[in-house]
N, C-alpha and C positions, 0 to 999 in steps of 0.2 A: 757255649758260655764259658766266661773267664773264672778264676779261682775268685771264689768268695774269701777267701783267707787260708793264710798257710802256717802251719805247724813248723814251730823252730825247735830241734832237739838238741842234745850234746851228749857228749860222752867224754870219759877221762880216758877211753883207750880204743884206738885205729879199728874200726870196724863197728863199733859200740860195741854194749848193746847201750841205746839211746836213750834218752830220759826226755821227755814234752817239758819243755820250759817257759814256750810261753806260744799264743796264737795269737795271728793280730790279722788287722787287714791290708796291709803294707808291705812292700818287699826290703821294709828296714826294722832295724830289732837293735838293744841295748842288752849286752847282758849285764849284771851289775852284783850279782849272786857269785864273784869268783873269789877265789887265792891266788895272789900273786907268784909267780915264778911257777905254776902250775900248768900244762897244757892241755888246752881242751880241743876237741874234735866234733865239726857243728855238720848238721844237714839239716836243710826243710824240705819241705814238701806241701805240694797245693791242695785244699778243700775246696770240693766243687757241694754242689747242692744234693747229692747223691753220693760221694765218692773221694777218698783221698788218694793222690797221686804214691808211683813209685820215689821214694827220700833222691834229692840231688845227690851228686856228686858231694865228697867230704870236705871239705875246709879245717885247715888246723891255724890256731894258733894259742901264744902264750901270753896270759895273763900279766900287766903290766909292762908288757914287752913290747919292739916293733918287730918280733918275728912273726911273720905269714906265712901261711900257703894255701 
């Protein structure tokens, strides 16, 4: 069985430690709770009906900006 939904976190610093921002059933997310010129550092991770996965790999970027990674 597939993720019934998945846990999106963040963190303001490489590694976390993470904060739960929001769950959804989607593999798309809005964050809208930011500071500009500020960088944030995302993972999610899948809920199964038993079980949550090990967090993805990290993703960074910076509020109002087009830097990624």
């Amino acid at each position: 069985m597939g993720a019934k939904e998945y846990n999106i976190k963040r963190a303001v610093t490489m590694g976390g430690p993470y904060t739960i921002i929001g769950t959804v059933p989607a593999t798309n997310y809005t964050d809208k709770a930011l500071v500009n010129g500020v960088g944030y550092y995302y993972v999610i991770s899948s809920v199964g009906a038993t079980k949550e996965s090990e967090n993805s790999d990290e993703a960074f970027g910076v509020a109002g900006s087009s830097i990624r990674t």
